[in-house]
C-alpha positions as CSV (number, residue, x, y, z in Angstrom):
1,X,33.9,85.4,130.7
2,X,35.4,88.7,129.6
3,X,39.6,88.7,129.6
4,X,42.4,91.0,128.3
5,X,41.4,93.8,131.1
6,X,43.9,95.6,132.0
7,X,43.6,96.0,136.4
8,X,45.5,99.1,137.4
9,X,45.9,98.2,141.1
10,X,46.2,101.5,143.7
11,X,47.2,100.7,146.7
12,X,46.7,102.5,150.1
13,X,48.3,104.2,153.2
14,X,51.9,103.3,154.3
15,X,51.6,100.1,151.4
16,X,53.0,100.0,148.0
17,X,52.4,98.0,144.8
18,X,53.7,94.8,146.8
19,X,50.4,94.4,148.7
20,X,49.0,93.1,146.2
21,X,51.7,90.2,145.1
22,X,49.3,87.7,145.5
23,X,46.4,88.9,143.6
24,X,48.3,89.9,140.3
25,X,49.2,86.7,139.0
26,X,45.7,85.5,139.7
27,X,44.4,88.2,137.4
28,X,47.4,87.7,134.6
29,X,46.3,83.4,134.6
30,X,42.9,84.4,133.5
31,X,44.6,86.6,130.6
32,X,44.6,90.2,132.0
33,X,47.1,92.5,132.3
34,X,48.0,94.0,135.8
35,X,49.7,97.5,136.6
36,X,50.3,97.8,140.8
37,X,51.8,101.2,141.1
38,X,53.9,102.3,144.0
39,X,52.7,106.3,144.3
40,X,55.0,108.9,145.4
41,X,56.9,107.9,148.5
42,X,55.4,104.8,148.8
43,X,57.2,100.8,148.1
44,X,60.2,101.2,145.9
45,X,59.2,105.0,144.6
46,X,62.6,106.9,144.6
47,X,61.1,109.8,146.2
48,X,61.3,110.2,150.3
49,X,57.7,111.9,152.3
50,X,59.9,114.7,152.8
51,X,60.0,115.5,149.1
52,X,56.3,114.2,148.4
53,X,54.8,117.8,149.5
54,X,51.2,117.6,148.1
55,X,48.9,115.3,147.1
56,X,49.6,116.1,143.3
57,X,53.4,114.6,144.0
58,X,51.7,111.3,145.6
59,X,49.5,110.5,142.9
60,X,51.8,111.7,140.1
61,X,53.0,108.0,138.9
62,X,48.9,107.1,138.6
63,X,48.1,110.3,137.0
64,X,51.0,110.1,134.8
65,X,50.4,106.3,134.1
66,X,46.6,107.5,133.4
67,X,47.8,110.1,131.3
68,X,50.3,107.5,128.9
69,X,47.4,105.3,127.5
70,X,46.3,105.6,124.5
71,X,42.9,107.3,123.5
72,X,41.6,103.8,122.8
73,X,42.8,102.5,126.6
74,X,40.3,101.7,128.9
75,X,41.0,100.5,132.3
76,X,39.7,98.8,135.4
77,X,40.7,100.9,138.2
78,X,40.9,99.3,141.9
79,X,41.8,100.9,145.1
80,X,42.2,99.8,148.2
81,X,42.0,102.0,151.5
82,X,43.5,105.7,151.6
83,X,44.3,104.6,147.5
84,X,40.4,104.9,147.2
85,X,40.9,109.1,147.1
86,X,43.2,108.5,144.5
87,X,41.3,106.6,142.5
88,X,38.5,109.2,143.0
89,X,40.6,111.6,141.8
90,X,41.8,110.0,138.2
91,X,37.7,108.9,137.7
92,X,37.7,112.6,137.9
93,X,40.4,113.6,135.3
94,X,40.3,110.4,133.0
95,X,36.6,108.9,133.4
96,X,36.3,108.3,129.0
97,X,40.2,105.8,129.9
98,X,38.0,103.6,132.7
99,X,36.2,101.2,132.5
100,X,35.2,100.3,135.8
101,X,36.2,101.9,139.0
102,X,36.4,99.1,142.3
103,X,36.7,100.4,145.9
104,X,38.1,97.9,148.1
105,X,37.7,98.5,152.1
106,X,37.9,101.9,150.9
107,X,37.7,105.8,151.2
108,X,35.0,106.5,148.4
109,X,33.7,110.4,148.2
110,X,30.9,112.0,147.2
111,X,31.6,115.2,145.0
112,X,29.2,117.7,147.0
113,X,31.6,117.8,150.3
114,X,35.8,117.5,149.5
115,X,37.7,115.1,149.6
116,X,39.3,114.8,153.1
117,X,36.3,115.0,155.2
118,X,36.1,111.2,155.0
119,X,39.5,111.6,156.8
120,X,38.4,114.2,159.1
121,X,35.4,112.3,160.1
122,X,37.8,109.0,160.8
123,X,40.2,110.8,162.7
124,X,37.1,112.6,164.7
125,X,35.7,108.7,165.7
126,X,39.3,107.2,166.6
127,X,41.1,108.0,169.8
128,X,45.1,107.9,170.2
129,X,44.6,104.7,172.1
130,X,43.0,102.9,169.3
131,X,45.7,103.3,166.7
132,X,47.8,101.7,169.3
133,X,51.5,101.8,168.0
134,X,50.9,103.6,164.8
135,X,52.4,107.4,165.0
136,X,51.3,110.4,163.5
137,X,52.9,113.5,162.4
138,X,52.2,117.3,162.5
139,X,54.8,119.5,160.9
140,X,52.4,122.2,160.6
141,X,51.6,121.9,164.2
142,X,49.6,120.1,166.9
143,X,46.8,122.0,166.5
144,X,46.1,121.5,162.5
145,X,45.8,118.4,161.3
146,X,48.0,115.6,161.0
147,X,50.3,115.8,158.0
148,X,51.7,112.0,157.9
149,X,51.0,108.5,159.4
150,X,53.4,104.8,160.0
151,X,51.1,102.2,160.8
152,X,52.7,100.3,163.9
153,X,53.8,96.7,164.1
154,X,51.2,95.9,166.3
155,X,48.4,97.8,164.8
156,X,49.3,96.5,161.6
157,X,49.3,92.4,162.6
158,X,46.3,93.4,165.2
159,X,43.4,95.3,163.0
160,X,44.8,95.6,159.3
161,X,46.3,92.4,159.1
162,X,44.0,90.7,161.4
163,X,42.8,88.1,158.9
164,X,46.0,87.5,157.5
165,X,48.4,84.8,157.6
166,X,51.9,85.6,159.8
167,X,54.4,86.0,156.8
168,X,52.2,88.6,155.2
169,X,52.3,90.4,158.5
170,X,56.3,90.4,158.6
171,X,56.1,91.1,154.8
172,X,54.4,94.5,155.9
173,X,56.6,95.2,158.7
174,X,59.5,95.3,156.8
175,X,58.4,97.3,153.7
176,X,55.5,99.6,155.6
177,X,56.9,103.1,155.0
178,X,55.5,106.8,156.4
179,X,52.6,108.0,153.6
180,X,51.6,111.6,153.5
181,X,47.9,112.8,154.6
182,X,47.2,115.5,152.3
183,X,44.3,116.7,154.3
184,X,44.5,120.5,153.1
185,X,44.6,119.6,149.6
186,X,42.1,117.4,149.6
187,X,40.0,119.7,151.6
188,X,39.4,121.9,148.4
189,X,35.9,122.5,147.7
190,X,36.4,122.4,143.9
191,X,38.6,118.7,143.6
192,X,35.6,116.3,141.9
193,X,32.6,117.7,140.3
194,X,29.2,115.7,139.7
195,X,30.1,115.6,135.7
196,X,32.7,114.0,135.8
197,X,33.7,111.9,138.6
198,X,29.5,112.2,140.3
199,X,28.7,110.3,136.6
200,X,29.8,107.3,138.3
201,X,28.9,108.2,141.8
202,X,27.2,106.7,143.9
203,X,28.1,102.8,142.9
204,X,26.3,100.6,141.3
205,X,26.5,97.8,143.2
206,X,28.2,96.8,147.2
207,X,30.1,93.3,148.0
208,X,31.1,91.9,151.0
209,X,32.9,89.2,151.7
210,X,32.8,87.4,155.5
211,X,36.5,87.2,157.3
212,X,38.5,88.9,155.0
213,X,39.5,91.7,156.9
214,X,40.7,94.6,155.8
215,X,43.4,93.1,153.5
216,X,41.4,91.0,151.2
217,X,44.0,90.9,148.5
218,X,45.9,88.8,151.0
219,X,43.6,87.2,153.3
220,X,41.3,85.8,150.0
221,X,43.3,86.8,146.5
222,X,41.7,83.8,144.9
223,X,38.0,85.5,146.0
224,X,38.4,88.9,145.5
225,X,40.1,88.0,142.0
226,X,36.7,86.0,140.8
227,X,35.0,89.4,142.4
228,X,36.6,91.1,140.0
229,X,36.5,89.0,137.7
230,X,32.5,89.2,137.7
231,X,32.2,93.0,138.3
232,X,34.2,92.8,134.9
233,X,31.8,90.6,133.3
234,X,28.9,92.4,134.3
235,X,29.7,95.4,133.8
236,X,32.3,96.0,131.0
């Protein structure tokens, strides 16, 4: 059993690095180090969505993170949901500082089409009705896409917290906060190119794992952390 990994946890829309309070410790008993990031607007980052204004400002603390290891670094890189673009994104400007790249209930690209067509295509497939309480905004109009998203108490404790128990669904009521789209950004034809980020496109291997939900990391910490603890193993 391979330790001293170092996890660098990414998490995903309206979350922050809290989400994953019960998964860290499990990784740092078995001797790794963890790293869960809050990105740009997100958990206790200073910054409010009205000063996050592209996607470059809401994945600046992981890029910058990325960017402060040394040459030697090498990390395992997990992202859960909407954190799976950003993910996607540092494979594509640091792939020789990680190790592994995990995608957990998550948005995973290809590098022919852009980024934000996985959003497109969601947003195509779910009607107003489904997202229940959760609100959407468009400051560039109704008719473009929407710019920014709050998942709603009851959306959040009815789908995304389904499996989970009632304190983590008050948890994430209390520290949700609004998380920017990005969709023009990511819509660029040019953001992740086949030698880079495609070298580790399309994975290597799929897991599921059977009433988890979409919030593993609190509906089963102790499963998803032997996951990656084997992923690790096997592929380190």
């Amino acid at each position: 059993m391979k330790s001293g990994m170092h996890f660098v946890l990414v998490h995903g829309v309206c979350l922050g690095g809290w989400c994953w309070y019960k998964l860290k410790p499990l990784l740092e008993v078995a001797g790794h180090r963890v790293t869960a990031l809050d990105l740009g607007g997100c958990g206790v980052h200073p910054r409010r969505l009205d000063e996050i204004t592209s996607i470059s400002d809401y994945l600046q603390p992981l890029m910058d993170f990325m960017a402060s290891l040394e040459k030697e670094d090498r990390v395992v890189l997990v992202g859960h949901s909407y954190g799976g673009l950003g993910v996607s994104l540092a494979m594509e400007r640091f792939p020789e500082k990680i190790s592994v790249a995990v995608f957990i209930t998550a948005y995973m690209p290809n590098y022919k089409d852009p980024p934000a067509t996985l959003i497109q295509e969601f947003l195509k497939r779910t009607s107003m009705e489904s997202v229940m309480d959760s609100r959407f905004a468009f400051d560039q109009g109704p008719e473009n896409p929407p710019t920014s998203v709050i998942l709603g108490p009851e959306y959040t404790a009815t789908i995304v917290y389904q499996h989970c128990q009632p304190e983590d669904v008050e948890l994430a009521k209390m520290l949700l906060r609004p998380n920017g789209l990005f969709i023009k950004d990511l819509g660029q034809e040019s953001i992740l190119t086949e030698a880079r980020y495609g070298s580790n496109s399309p994975p290597k291997e799929v897991k599921s794992m059977a009433k988890a939900g979409h919030m593993v990391m609190l509906s089963k910490p102790k499963d998803l952390a032997f996951c990656l603890q084997n992923i690790v193993d096997k592929y380190h």
